[in-house]
C-alpha positions in Angstrom: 137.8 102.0 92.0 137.4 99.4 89.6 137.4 96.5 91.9 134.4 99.1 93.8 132.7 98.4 90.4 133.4 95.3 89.5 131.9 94.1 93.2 128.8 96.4 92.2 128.5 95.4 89.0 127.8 91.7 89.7 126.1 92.4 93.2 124.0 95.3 93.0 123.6 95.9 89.8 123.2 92.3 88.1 119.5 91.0 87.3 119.3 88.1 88.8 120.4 89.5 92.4 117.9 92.4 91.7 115.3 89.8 90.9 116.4 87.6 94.0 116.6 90.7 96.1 113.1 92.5 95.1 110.9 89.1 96.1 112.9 88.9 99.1 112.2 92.1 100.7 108.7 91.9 99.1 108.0 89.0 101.2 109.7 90.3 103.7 107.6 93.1 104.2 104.5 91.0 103.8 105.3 88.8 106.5 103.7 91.5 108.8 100.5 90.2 108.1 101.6 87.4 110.1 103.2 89.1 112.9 105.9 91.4 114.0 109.1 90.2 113.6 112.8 90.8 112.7 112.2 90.2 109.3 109.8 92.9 108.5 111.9 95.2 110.8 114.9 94.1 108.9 113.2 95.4 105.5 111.4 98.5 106.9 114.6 100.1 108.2 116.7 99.3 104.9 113.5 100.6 103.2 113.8 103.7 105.3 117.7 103.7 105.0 117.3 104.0 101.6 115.1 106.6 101.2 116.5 108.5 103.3 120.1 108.3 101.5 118.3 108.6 97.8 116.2 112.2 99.4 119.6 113.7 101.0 121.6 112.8 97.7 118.8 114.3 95.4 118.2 117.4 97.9 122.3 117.6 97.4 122.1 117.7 94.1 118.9 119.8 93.4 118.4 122.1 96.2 121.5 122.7 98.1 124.5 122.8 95.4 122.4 125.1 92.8 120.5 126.9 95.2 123.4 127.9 97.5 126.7 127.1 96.4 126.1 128.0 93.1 124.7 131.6 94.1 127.6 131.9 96.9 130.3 131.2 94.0 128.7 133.6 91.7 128.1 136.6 94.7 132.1 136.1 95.1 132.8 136.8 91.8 130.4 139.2 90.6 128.7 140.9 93.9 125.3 142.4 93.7 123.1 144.0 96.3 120.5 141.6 95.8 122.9 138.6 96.8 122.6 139.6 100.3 119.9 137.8 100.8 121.5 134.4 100.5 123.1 135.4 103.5 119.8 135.4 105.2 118.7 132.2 103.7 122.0 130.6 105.0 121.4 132.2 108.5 117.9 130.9 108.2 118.4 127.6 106.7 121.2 127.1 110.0 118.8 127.7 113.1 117.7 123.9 112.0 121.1 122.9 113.7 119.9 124.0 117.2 117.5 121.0 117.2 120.7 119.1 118.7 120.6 121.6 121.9 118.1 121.0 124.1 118.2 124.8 125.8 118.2 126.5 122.2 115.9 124.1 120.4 113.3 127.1 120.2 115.8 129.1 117.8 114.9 126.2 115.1 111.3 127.6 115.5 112.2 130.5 113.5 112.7 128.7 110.2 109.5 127.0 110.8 108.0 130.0 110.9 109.5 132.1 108.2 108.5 128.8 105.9 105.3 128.2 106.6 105.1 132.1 106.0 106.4 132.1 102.6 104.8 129.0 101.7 101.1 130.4 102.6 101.8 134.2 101.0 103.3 132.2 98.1 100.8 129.6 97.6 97.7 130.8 98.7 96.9 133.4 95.9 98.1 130.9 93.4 95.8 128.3 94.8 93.0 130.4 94.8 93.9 131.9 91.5 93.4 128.1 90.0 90.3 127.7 91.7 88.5 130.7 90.1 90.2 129.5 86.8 88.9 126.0 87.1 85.5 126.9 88.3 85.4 129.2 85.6 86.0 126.6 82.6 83.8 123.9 84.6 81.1 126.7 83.9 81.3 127.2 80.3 79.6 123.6 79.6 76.9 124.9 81.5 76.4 128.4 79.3 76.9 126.3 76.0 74.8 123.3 76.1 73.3 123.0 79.2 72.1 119.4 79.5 70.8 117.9 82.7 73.9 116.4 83.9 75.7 120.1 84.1 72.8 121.4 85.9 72.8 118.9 88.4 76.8 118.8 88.9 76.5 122.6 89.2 73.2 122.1 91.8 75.3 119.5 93.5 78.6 121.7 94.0 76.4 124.8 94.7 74.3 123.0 97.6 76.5 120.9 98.6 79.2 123.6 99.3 76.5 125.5 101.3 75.3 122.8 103.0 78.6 121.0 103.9 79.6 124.7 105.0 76.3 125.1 107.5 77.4 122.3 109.5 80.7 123.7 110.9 78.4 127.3 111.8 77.7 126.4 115.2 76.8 129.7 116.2 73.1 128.8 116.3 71.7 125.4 117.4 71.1 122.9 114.8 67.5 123.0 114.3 64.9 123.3 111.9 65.9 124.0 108.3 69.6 125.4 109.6 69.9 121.4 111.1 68.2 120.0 108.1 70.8 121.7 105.9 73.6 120.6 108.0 72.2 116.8 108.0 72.9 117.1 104.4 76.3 118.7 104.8 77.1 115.9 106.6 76.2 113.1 103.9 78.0 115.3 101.5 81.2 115.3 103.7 81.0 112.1 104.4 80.8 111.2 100.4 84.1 113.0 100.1 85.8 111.1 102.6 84.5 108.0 101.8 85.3 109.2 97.8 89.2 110.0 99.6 89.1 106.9 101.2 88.3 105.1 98.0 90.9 106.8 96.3 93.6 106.1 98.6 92.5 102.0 99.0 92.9 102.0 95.2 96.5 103.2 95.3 97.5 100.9 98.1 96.1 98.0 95.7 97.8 99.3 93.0 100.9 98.8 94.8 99.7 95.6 95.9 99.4 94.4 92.3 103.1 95.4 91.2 104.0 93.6 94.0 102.2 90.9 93.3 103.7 91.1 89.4 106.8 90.7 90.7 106.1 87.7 92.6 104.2 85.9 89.8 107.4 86.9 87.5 109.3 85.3 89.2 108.5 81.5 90.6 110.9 80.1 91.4 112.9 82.9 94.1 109.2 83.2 94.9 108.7 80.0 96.2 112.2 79.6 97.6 112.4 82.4 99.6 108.4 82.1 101.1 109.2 78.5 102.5 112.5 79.9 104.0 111.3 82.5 105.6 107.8 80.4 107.2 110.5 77.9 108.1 112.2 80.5 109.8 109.1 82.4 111.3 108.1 78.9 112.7 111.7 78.0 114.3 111.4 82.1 115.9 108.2 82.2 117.3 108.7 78.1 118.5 111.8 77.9 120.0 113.5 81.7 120.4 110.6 84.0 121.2 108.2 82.2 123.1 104.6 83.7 123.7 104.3 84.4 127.5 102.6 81.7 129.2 99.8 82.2 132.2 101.3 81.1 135.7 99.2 78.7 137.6 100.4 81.0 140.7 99.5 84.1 139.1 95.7 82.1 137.9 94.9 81.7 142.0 
């Protein structure tokens, strides 16, 4: 065990492998924007490798061992009524395992169900419940010193829910001031998604720019590692996988 540490001491765990190893797969990844290659396919599955390992270790940890075992240990010791229902959890939580069949795979469908259940009898009300509360403290501004700006907002989320609403009412043809009012739905839908859209662009380059931190941290592995892997994206596409050429046969 100490060698085990030792070895992940000065691999793993030392800074200047981290550094070495955080502007390689950085580049790595960005070498898509070239094209497709093993590379990037190299550092998208360890990504996904990795991800995977860190969620089952920290669903281990969190969710199974004191959400199960924990219970289970206790229910042995000191039985109550109540603890019968981590035997229907369990029985639950195992029709997941008849994804691997391919005649019983529809058994798994009962967890989904049961889930998606809870989750929407739990959440719902809640969610709602939040709603009311925030629209409720966005409309104390407007009670205590109404200015223009909370008249408008409130004239904009008033309308603008209305009108955004009479464009999914198809029951009637869009026409006159029912398709007027739905034109306007549809601007204020679209502002939404384009405010979304914005939202999630900005988060991307935010991302972008710790990247890019890291790569202007660190100069020298930066420019090290981008000439070695153009030199070898330039030997790949040159001399092992070669575009596809037209046949002259195949042309007449």
């Amino acid at each position: 065990m100490d060698t085990v540490n030792f070895i992940i001491d000065n691999t793993i765990l030392n800074p200047v492998v981290q550094r070495w190893m955080s502007v390689l797969f950085t580049i790595m990844m960005l070498s898509f924007l070239y094209r497709d290659n093993p590379l990037y396919k190299l550092g998208e599955n360890t990504f996904l490798g990795i991800s995977l390992g860190f969620g089952w270790v920290w669903s281990w940890n969190r969710i199974i061992v004191p959400y199960l075992f924990v219970p289970l240990k206790d229910s042995y010791l000191d039985f109550q009524p109540y603890d019968l229902t981590l035997v229907l959890w369990v029985i639950i939580g195992s029709t997941m395992f008849f994804r691997f069949s391919r005649n019983k795979g529809w058994i798994a469908n009962y967890w989904f169900a049961f889930v998606f259940a809870y989750v929407a009898g739990y959440s719902i009300p809640i969610q709602v419940q939040a709603l009311f509360i925030q629209g409720a403290n966005m409309m104390k501004p407007l009670f205590e010193y109404p200015t223009f700006f909370e008249i408008s907002k409130w004239f904009v989320i008033i309308f603008g829910t209305f009108a955004g609403l009479m464009y999914f009412f198809f029951s009637k043809p869009h026409r006159g001031l029912l398709g007027k009012t739905a034109r306007i739905g549809i601007l204020i839908l679209m502002i939404n998604f384009g405010a979304s859209f914005g939202a999630t662009v900005m988060g991307r380059i935010a991302l972008f720019i710790g990247r890019a931190q890291v790569l202007a941290d660190n100069i020298v592995p930066s420019i090290v590692i981008t000439l070695s892997i153009t030199v070898y994206l330039f030997i790949y596409f040159k001399y092992i996988k070669k575009e596809p050429g037209l046949d002259d046969e195949l042309m007449h």
